[in-house]
N, C-alpha and C positions, 0 to 999 in steps of 0.2 A: 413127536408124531405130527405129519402136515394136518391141517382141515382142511376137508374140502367142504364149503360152502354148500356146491350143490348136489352132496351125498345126503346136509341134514336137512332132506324135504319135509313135505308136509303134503305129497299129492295120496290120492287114492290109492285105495290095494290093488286097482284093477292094472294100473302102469305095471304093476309086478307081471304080468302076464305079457307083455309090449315086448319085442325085443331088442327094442333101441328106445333110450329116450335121450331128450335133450335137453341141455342145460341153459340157464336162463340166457346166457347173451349170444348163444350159438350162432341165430340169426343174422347179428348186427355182425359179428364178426368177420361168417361167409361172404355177405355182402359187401362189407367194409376191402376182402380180400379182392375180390370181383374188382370191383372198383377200382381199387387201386390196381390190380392187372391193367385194368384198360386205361387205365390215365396214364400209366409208363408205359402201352405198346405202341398208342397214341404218342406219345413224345417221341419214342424211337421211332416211328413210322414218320412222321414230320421231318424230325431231323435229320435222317437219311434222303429224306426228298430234297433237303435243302443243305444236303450235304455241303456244298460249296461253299455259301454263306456261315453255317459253324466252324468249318474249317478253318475260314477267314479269320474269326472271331478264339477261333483256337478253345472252344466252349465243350467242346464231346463231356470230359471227366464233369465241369462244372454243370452241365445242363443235368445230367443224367441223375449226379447227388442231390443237386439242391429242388433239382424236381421231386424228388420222393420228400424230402421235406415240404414241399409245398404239399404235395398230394398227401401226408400225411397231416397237416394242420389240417387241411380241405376237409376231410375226413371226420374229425376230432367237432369241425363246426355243422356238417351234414348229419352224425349219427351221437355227437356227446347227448345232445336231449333227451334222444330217443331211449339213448340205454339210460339214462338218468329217470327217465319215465317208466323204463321196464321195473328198475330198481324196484321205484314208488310203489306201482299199480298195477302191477303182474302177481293173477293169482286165480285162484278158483272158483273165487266169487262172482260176481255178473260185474264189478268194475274190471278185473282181470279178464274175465273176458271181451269189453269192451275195449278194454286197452291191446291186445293182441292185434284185434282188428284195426286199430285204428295203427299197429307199428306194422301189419303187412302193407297198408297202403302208402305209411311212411317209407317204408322201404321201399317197395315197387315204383313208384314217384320219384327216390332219389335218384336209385340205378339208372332209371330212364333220362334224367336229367343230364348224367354224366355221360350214357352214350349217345342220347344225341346231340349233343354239345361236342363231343369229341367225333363224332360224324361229320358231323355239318363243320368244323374247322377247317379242314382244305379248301373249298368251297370258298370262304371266310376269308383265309389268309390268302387265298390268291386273287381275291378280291382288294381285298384293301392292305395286305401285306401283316397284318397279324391275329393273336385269337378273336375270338369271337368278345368284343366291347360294347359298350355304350351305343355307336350303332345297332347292334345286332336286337337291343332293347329299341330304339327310336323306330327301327320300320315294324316293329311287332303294331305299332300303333296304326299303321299302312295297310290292314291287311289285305282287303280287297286290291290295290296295286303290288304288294307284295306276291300275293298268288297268281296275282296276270302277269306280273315276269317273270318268276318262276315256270310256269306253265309255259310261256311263249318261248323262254330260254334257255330251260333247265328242265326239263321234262323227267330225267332219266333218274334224277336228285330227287326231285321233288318224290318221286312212285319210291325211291328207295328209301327214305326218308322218312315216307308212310306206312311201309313194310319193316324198319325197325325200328318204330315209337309200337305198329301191332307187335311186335315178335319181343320185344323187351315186355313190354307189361302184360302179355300175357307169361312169359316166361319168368318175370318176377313176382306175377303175384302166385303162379304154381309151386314155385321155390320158397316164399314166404310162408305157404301153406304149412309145405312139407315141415320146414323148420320150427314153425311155432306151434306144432301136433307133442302131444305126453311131456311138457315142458315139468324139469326136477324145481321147483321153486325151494330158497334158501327160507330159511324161520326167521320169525319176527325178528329178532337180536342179533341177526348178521344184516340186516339190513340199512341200516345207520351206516357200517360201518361200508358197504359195498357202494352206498354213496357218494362217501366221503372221496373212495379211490376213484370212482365214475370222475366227481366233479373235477379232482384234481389234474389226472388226466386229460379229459377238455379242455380245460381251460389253458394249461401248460403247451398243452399240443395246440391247441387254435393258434397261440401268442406265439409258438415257436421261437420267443425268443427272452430272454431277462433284463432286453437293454430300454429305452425312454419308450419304445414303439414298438408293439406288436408285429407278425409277420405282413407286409406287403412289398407290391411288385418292385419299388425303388429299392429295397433290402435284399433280392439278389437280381438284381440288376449288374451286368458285370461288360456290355460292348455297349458301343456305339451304334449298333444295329438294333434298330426296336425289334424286328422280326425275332431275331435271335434272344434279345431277353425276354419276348413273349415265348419263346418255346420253354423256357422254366419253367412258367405255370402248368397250371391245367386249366382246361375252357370253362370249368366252372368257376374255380377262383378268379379269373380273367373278368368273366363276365359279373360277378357277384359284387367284385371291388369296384366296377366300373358303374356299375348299379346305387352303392353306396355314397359313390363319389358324385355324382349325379343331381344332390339333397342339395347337395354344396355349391350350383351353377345357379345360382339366383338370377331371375333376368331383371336387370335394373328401370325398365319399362312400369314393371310392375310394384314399381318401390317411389318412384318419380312424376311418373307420368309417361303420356306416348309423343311421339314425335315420327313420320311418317321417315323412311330408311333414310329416304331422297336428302330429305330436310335435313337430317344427323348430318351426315356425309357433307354437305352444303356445309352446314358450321363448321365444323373440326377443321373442314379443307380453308376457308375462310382464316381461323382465329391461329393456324399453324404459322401463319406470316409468308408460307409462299404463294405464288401468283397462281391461278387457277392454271392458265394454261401447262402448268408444271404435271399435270395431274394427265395423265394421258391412259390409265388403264379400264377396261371396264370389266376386268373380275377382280379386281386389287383396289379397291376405289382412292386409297389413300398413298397411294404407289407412286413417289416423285422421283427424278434425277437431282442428284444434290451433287456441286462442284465442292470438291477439299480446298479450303485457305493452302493449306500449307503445297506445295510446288515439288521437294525434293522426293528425297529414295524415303519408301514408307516405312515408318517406325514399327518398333514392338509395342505392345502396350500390357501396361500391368496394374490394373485395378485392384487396391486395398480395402475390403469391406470390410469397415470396424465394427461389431458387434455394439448396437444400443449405445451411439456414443452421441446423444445431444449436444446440440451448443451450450446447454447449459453446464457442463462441465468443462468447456472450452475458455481457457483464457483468455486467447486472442478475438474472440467473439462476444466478450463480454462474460464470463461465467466462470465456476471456479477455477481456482489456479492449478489444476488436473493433467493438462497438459503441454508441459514447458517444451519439450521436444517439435507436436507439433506447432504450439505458437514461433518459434524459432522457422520452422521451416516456411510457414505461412509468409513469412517474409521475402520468401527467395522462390514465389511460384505466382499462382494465378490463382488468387481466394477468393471464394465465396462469401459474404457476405451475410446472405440473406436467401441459403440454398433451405429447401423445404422436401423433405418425405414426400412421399405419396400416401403412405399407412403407416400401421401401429408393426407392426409384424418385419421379419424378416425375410417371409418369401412375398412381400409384398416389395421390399428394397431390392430383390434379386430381378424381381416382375420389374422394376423399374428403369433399373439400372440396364440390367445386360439385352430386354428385350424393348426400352423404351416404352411402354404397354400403358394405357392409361387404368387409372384405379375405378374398379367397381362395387357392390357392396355383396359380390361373389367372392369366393375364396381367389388368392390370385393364382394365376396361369400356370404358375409351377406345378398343383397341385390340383388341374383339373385334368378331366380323359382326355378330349379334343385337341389340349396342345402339346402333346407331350410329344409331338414328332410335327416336324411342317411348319413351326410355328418360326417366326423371324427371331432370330437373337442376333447380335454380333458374332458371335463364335462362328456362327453359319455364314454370316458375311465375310466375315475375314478367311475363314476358310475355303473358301470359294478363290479367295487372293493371295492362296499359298501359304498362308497362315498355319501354324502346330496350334490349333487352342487347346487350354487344361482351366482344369478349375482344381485346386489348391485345400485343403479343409483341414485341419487338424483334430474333426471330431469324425463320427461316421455320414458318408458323401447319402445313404440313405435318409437320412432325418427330414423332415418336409419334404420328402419327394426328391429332394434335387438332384439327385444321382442320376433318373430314371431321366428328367427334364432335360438336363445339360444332355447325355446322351443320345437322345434323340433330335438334342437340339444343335449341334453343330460340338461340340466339346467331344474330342476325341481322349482326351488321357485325364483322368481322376487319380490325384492324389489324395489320401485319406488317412486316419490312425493306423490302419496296419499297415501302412506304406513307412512307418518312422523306425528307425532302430536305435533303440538306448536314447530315446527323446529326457530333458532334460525333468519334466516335471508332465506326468497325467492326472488330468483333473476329472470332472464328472462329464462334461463336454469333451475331453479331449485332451491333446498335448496341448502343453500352454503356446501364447501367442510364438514366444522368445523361438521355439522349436519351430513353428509354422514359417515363420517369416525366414529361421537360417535354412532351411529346409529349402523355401519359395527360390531367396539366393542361390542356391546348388542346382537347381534348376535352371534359372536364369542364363545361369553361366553355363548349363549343360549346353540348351537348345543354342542359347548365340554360338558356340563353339561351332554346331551342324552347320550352319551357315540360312537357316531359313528365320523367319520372321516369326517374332510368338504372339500370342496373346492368353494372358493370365490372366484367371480371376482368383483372388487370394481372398479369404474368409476368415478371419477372426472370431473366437468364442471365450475369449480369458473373459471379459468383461461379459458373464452372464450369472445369472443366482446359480447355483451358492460362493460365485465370486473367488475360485481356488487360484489360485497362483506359488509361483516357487517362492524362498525365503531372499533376504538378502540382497533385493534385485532394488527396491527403493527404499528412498524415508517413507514410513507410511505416515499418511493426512490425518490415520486418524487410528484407534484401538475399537476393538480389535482387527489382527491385517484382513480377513477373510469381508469386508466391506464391496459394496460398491463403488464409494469415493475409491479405495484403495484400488479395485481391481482397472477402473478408470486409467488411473498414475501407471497400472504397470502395464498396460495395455497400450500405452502410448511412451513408455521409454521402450517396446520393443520394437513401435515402430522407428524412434530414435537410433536403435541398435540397429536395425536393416537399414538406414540409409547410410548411417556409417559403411558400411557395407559396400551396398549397392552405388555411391558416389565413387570409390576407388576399382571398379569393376571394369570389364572390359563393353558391361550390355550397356551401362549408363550413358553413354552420349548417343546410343542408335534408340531409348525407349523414353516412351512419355509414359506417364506414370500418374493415378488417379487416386488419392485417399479419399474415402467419404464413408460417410454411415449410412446402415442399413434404415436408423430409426434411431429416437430418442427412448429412454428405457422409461417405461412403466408409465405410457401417456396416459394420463387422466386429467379430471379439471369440468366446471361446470359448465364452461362455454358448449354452445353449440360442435363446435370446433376451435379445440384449444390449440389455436394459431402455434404458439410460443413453441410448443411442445411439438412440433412437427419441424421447427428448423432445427438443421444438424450440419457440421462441418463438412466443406468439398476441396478439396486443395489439389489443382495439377501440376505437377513438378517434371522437371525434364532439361535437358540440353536445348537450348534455344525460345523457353516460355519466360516471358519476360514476368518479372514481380508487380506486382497488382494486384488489392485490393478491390474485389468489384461488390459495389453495395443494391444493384440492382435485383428484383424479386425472378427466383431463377428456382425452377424443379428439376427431383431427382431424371426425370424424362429427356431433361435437356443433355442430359451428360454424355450420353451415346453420340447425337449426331455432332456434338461439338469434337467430341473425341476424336472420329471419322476424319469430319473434317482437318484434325491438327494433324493426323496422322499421314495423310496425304490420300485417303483413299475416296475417290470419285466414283459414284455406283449409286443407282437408286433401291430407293428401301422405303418400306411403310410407315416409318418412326413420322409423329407429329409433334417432337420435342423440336427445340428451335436450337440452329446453331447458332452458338452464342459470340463467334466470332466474326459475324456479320450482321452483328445488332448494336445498332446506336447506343451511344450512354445515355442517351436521352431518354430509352424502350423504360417504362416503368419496370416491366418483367411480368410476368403470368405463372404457377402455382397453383394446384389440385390437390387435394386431401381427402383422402376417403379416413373417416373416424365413425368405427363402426356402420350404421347406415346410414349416416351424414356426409353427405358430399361437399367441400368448397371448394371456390373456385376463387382465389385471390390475384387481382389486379394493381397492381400498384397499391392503394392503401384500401383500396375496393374490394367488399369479396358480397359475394352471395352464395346463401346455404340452405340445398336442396335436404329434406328432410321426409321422409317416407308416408304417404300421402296427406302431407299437408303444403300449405303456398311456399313458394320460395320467399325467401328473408335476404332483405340486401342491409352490409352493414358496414361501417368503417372500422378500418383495426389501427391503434395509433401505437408505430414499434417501438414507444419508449415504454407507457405504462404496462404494453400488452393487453390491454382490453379492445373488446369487441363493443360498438355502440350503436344500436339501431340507427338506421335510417331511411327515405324511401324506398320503396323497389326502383331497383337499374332493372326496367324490362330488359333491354340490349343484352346487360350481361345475365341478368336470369336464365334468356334463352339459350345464351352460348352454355352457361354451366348446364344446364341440360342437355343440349348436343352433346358435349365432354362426357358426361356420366352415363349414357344412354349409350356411346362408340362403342362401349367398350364391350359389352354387352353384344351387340351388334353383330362386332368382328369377330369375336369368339366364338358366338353361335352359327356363325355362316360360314366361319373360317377361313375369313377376310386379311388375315393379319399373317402376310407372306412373301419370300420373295418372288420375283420375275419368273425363276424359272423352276420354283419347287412346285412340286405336284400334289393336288388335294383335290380328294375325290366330294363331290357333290353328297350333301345328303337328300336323302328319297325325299324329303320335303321343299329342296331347292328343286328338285325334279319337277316334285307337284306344281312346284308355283311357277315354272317354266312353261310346263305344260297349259296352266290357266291360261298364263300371259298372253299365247300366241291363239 
């Protein structure tokens, strides 16, 4: 025989007289229902406006399902407390009825949230092209300019807008009434147990998922159009995630010191190595024309990002005997020497690498609102030059954001885990490297067949904790195989096995090709800035790159415009990494580290190291013992490492860091300060 819960009451005899009553989570449910109506008529109503752009994107089926799973986590994180509270403190008593009151306002508060959020999105999206973000929070701060444009502009928005924030909360708090009147309450001993199923529920449905990352917006994220994968959410998730992400934009001013815009701008442009007159935009301030070394027909290019692979694992760098494949190949390319991280992380190597981005003691750009479309990467540049760009991944293309980034950022095709079939080994991360790389191959050889130009970015994950890989594939270093050292070894005989490969192919002589690491694994150390631990192997290999050992001080930053450059491609872009094929052997080299909120800034054996409001510290680093040893402040360089740390900040916030002819809409604050100006 079922129980029903809310048959063993405990209300008065008078409900016996009542001809309806209702049950304890009635309320949350109706509303929960409501809600979710309008968050899917909302998507369908969108998406039919924008019918063309879905169509394009071929998203109807995906928008439509993986919207109710969003609006169904939304949901689980809007109302799980509330019913976890009902649970609690729903009852007869004067806390039970204090709690009623306080879940009609809960309720009538939400509702209202969700419809004018999903109101005001048209509005929103044909403003700035998606839901309601981080913007939508920044002008709340504005309001007196906010309501004078509005009003001057929007007249008809604004009165309707007014008319349903009245017409919602009085309509939700009459409904809340109705629903929380002759409530059945369950007996003390169901209670626990109603709980327990609340809690599980929420929490299951918030995370909407069992995998490293709970539900966000890079987890169904599925086109190249941001419009389009913002229409999977809903304008509260949109906005809520965009809110939390927000914690995470530390402005580096605030961590260093100040330095006036003018003056920033001045140094970067200065210490990048080109000539002022280069500099010629005034909404782009860092915006130069850079001529390509290379002269012929423009290459493919295929960047290797190996997962945490320091130089100290590196044989031919000095460090263990880890990788014989690529010390082998270091021989027959263009090595690095003395190349340096920018961070600890790996979307700090992605920030590096494919957008040239200087490090902040913000999270990096992958994984903030503001850049997630507009912002400059290679992918964007090459594509512009007829270029197919992909990015490559053998684990899920969601995990730090990158799905949603690359997307927006110029990366038209994501390969991922469910892109492999009958891959040879799945680890916790993903297929192993061995599958990524023959996978990468089949690609390779797809696109050169089309006849157009590529550009790959390939991602490695064998070499991350808990270190899984297939049997049989090396000698292991060491017992047991499931190691670091170990996964190191096999992590680099597959990239030995892709170039076997790729040298008998038909793309090898049309592609230059970049291995390098994201990061060294597991930096720590007592220094200020553990120098050591910040270099990592850079090797470019190709048809026509002569072999070379270069021992000069060279950042992950540099790698882009060098690339550009071999590749043959002439185009200006906001990168202030230096191409390194137009620098003297004589250039000591230059080198930025962000470690935690330690910023340096390494010059030849010079570095000085900004530290979160205290003086900067200039010190010598000597590359045999690896130690760091005081010595006077280098004002000179003090100030430039402060320009460098202070950019980056700068450009992100003002959203500076873009090409020529991509569009970015002003925020209400660059307004304001337009307006002062004049």
């Amino acid at each position: 025989m079922a129980v029903n819960f809310f048959s063993l009451g405990t209300n008065s005899s008078e409900f016996s007289t009542k001809k309806t009553s209702n049950n304890l989570f009635q309320a949350i449910v109706i509303f929960s229902v409501i809600s979710l109506l309008i968050m899917s008529l909302s998507r369908i109503g969108l998406s039919l406006w924008q019918a063309e752009r879905v169509s394009d994107a071929q998203g109807w089926g995906y928008i439509l399902l993986q919207g109710l799973r969003v609006d169904f986590a939304s949901l689980c994180w809007l109302w799980g407390i509330a019913a976890l509270g009902t649970v609690v403190f729903a009852g007869e008593h004067l806390v039970g009825r204090v709690w009623l009151m306080i879940l009609r306002v809960w309720l009538t508060l939400g509702l209202w949230v969700v419809v004018f959020l999903e109101a005001s999105s048209p509005s929103f999206i044909a403003e700035y092209g998606f839901r309601p973000n981080r913007l939508y929070v920044e002008y709340l701060v504005y309001p007196k300019e906010v309501l004078s444009m509005l009003w001057a502009g929007r007249k008809g928005e604004l009165i309707l807008s007014t008319l349903i924030t009245v017409g919602t909360l009085w309509g939700g708090w009459w409904l809340s009434g109705k629903l929380t009147q002759y409530i059945r309450f369950p007996r003390w001993y169901w209670r626990p147990v109603l709980a327990v199923i609340v809690i599980a529920i929420s929490v299951l449905g918030a995370r909407s998922s069992l995998g490293h990352r709970p539900l966000n917006p890079s987890l169904v994220a599925f086109s190249d159009d941001p419009l389009v994968n913002s229409l999977v959410l809903n304008s509260s998730f949109s906005l809520l995630f965009a809110i939390s992400q927000m914690n995470n934009e530390e402005d580096a001013s605030k961590v260093y010191g100040k330095l006036a815009d003018a003056k920033v701008i001045d140094i970067v442009r200065r210490e990048s190595g080109r000539p002022l007159s280069a500099f010629t935009s005034s909404t782009i301030p860092t915006l130069s024309f850079n001529q390509a070394s290379y002269t012929g027909k423009p290459k493919n290019l295929v960047i290797i990002l190996q997962e945490s692979l320091g130089a100290r694992f590196v044989g031919s760098l000095g460090g263990l005997p880890l990788t014989p494949n690529i010390d082998e190949l270091s021989q027959q390319g263009w090595f690095f020497e003395n190349l340096y991280a920018t961070g600890t992380r790996s979307v700090r190597g992605i920030e590096a690498i494919t957008t040239g981005f200087t490090p902040t003691p913000a999270r990096a750009v992958v994984k903030l609102g503001k850049s997630q479309t507009g912002f400059f990467t290679i992918a964007d540049l090459l594509k512009q030059h007829g270029y197919t760009t992909q990015f490559i991944y053998g684990g899920e293309s969601h995990f730090d954001n990158m799905r949603s980034f690359f997307l927006g950022n110029g990366f038209t095709d994501i390969v991922d885990q469910g892109d492999y079939k009958d891959p040879a080994f799945v680890a916790s991360w993903g297929v192993s490297d061995e599958d990524l790389l023959f996978r990468a191959d089949e690609e390779f050889s797809r696109m050169h067949k089309e006849g157009k130009p590529f550009f790959s970015l390939v991602f490695s994950s064998s070499n991350h904790d808990p270190y899984e890989f297939p049997d049989d594939r090396i000698e292991l270093y060491e017992q047991p195989q499931y190691t670091m050292h170990n996964a190191v070894k096999y992590a680099d005989y597959a990239v030995g096995e892709f170039f076997k490969k790729a040298k008998k192919s038909d793309y090898w002589k049309d592609t230059l090709f970049l291995v390098v690491a994201d990061h060294d694994s597991r930096v720590g150390g007592a220094a200020l800035v553990p120098v050591s631990r910040f270099r990592i192997p850079g090797l470019i290999l190709g048809d026509g790159i002569d072999a070379k050992r270069d021992p000069r001080v060279v950042s992950q930053i540099d790698m882009s415009p060098t690339l550009i450059s071999l590749l043959g491609i002439s185009d200006s872009y906001p990168m202030l990494g230096r191409d390194l094929t137009k620098m003297p052997d004589s250039w000591p080299g230059r080198a930025m580290m962000q470690y935690d909120k330690n910023f340096g800034l390494l010059e030849g054996d010079k570095m000085t190291i900004l530290q979160p409001e205290l003086p900067p510290e200039s010190v010598t680093y000597d590359f045999v013992t690896e130690k760091l040893t005081p010595t006077t402040l280098n004002e000179p360089q003090a100030e430039a490492a402060l320009g460098w740390a202070l950019w980056g900040s700068l450009a992100y916030n003002k959203m500076l860091y873009r090409r020529a002819n991509s569009e970015a809409k002003p925020t209400l604050s660059d307004m304001a300060t337009t307006e002062v100006s004049r």
